[in-house]
N, C-alpha and C positions, 0 to 999 in steps of 0.2 A: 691648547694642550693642557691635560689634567694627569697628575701622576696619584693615584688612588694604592693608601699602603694599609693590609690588614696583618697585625701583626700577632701573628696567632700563639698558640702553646707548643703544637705540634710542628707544623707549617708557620710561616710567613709569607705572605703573596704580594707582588706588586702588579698592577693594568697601569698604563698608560695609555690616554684616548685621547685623539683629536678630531676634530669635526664637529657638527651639532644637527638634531634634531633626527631625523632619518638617514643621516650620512655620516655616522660614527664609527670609524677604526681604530681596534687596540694595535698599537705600534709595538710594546712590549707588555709580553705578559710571562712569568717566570715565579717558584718559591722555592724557599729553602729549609732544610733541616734546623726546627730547633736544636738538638740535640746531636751529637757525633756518634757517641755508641747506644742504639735504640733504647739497650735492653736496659738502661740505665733510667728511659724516662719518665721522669714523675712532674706532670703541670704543676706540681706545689713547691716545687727548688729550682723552678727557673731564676737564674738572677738577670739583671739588667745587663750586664757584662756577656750574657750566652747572645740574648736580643741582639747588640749591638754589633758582635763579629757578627754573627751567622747575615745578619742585613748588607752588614758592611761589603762582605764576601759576596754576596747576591747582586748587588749595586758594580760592582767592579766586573763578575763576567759581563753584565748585561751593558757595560762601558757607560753608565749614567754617570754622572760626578752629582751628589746630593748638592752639594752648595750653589749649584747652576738650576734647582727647580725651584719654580718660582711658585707653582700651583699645586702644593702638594695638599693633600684632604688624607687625614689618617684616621682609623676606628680605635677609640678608646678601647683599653684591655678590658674584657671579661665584664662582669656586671655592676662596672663601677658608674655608675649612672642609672637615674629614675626618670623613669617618663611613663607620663600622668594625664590625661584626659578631666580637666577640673570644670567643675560648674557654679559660676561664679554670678555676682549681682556686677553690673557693668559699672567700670569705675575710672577714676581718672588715670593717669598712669603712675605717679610716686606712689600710689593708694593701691595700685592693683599689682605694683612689685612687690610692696611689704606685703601684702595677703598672699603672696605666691613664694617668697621668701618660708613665712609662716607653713605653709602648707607643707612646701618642699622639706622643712626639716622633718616633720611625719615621717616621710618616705625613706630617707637615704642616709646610710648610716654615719653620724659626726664620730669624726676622726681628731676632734679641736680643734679643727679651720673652719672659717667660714664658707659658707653655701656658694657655690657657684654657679649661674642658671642662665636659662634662656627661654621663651617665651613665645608663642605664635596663636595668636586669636583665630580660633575658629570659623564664631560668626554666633551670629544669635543661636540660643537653643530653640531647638524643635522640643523638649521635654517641658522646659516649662518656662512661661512666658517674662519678659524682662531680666532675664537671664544670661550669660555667653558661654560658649566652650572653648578653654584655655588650654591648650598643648604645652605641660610643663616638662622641661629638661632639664635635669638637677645633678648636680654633682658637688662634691668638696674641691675648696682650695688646692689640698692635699695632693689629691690624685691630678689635678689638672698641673699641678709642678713637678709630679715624678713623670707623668707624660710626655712634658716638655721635655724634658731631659734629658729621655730617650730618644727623642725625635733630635735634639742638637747633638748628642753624644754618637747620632750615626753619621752624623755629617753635615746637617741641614740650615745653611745659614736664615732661612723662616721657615719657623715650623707649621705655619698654615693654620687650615682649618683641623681642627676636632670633631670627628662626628662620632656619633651614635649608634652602636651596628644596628639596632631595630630601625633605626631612620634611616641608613644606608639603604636597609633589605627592604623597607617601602618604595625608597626613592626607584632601585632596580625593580621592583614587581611593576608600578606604577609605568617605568619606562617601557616596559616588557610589555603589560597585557591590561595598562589604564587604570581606571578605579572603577569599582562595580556601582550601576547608577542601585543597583536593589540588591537588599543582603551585604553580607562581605565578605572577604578572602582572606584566607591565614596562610601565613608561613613558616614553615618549618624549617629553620636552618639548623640540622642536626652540625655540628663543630667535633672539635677533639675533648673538649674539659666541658662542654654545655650546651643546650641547644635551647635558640630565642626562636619563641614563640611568639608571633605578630599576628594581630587581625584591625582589619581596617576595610571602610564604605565610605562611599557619599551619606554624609550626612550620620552616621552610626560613629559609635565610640572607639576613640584607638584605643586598642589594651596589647600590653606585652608584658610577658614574663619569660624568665632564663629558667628552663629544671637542670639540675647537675647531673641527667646521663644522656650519654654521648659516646662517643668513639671510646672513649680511654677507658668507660668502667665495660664498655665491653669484653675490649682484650684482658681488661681486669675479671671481671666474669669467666670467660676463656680458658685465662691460664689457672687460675681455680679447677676448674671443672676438670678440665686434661691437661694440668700437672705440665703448661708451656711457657714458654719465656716470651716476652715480648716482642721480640721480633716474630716469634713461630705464631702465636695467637693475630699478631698484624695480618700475617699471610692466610690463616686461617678464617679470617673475618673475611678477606679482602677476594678468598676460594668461593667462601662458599656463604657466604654473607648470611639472610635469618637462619638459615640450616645449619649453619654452623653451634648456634645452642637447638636444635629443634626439638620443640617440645616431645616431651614422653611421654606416653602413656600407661596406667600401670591401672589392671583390672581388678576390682575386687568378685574373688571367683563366685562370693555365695551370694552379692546382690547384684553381681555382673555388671559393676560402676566404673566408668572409665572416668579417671582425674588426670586433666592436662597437668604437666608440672609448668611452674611458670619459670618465664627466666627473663632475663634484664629488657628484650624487644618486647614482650608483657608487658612487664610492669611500666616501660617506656609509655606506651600506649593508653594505657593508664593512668597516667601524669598526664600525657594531651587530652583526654577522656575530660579529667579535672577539669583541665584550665579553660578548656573550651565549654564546659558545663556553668562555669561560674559567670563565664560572659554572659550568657542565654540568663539568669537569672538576674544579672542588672541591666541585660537588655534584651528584653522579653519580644519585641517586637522583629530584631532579627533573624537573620537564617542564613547559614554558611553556605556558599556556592562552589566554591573548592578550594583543596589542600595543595599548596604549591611547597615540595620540600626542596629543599638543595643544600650547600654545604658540604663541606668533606668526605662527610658520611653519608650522603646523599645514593650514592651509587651501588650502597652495598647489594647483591644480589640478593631478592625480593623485597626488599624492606615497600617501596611503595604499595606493590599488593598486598604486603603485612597491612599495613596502615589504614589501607583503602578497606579492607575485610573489616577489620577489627572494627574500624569508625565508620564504618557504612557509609563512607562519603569517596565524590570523588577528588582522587589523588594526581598531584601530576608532577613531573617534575620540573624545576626550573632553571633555565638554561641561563645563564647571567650573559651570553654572549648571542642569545638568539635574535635580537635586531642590533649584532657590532658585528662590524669588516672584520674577521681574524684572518691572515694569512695563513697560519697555522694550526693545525687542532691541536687544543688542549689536553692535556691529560688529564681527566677529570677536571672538564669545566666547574661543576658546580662548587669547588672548594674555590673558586674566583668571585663569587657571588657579594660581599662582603666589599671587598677591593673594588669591583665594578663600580657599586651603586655608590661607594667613595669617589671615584675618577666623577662621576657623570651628576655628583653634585660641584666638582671642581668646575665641569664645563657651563652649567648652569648659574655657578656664580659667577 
């Protein structure tokens, strides 16, 4: 049994799974309100003190006692962690921590603690010869002790594993739909404060990156535009989802030029545009097979056929529970996506 906890801005979700291999059921799956009065919420004041009821509260209907799980796997907050696809000259192992030490301070922003990491050998490069590709996962001292804390302050006599949400959202695609032997497959976990971008093949380079719009600068966008409060712009998004900002048009009568106006699902699109343009230039040689989005925001009414247009590719979405037992439908599965692929690296290990 695996208890998988993502602990979000907006949301917090818990899965719990047991079984393994083709025979996985979520036993409980359930999340809760960061926040009490909506219209109040801003992901930048959350304190650790909101975290801890609002979890604590979630753990008690679902009659879990935290001190009683032994196998708990939880995703670090927001984009406190780097993870790096490195090409290195093959080395011994104390030789190949301090070059990965070295490396990782590049990446991830010191906070005056020391580096905290972990490591997973690829295999030999297919780029270039006598070479390896090293899977680095870096973080600070720092955030790995405010993590903890969190994780003991909700109740937890071990706090388990730490993962990654971009290694999570592999681990579930992987689970889901394998790994592509040609090209490779991105994911889109649109969230509340961000959404991670992952792409990943057989034999092709992992790249991820977090852009900062998501759910929250939508409603922010929203209640801009038509003068609403945050709860009304939620319900708004949640009506009428891309059409709720849809684009405008606006003729110019003497060269009869129609200009789209843009607005946040633009310019979203845009950012994946980027990120996935800049793969294709360090790696020339592949070719994306499809977009699997999920997360929170995953379900807003059109956003995939937004995606699928705009990026001329195909779009699909991803069910984090599409090979698990659930007894019950979800409500909006895909904001479980995160949580799953935490549970079902609990089972794995």
């Amino acid at each position: 049994m695996s208890l998988g906890l993502d602990i979000g801005h907006f949301k917090s979700k818990i899965v719990m799974l047991s079984g393994s291999g083709e025979n996985i059921e979520a036993l409980k799956v359930d999340n809760c309100d960061t926040f009490n009065d909506l219209n109040l919420f801003d992901p930048e004041t959350i304190t650790k003190a909101q975290w801890v009821a609002s979890i604590q509260d979630l753990f008690k209907e679902l009659k879990i006692n935290p001190k009683g799980q032994k196998d708990l796997v939880s995703s670090l907050i927001g984009s406190s962690t780097t993870i790096k696809q490195i090409l290195t000259i093959e080395m011994a192992g104390q030789e190949l921590v301090q070059a990965l030490e070295f490396e990782a301070k590049k990446h991830i922003p010191l906070d005056g603690t020391e580096v905290i990491m972990d490591y997973h050998i690829v295999g030999e490069s297919s780029k270039e010869v006598g070479k390896i590709d090293v899977l680095l996962v870096a973080t600070t001292k720092n955030l790995i002790t405010q993590h903890n804390q969190l994780i003991s302050e909700i109740g937890f006599k071990k706090t388990g594993i730490f993962d990654a949400t971009p290694i999570a959202l592999t681990n579930l695609c992987i689970h889901n739909k394998g790994v592509p032997e040609q090209g490779v497959n991105v994911i889109l976990n649109i969230g509340c404060k961000s959404t991670t971008i992952v792409v990943f093949g057989k034999e092709q380079d992992f790249f991820t990156r977090e852009l900062n719009i998501a759910g929250h600068k939508i409603n922010k966008s929203l209640m801009d535009k038509n003068s609403l409060n945050y709860i009304d712009a939620e319900q708004s998004k949640i009506e009428k989802g891309v059409q709720s900002l849809e684009n405008a048009s606006t003729e110019n009568e003497s060269f009869s030029i129609q200009v789209a106006e843009k607005t946040i699902f633009t310019n979203f699109v845009e950012e994946v545009r980027k990120s996935l343009r800049y793969y294709m230039k360090t790696n020339p040689q592949a070719y994306f097979n499809k977009i699997y989005v999920t997360g929170g925001s995953a379900n807003l009414v059109g956003i995939k056929d937004f995606i699928s247009t705009n990026l001329n590719s195909e779009v699909e979405l991803l069910d984090p529970f599409e090979k698990i037992a659930l007894k019950d439908n979800a409500e909006n599965p895909y904001q479980y996506s995160i949580a799953v692929g935490c549970a079902l690296r609990g089972l794995s290990g």
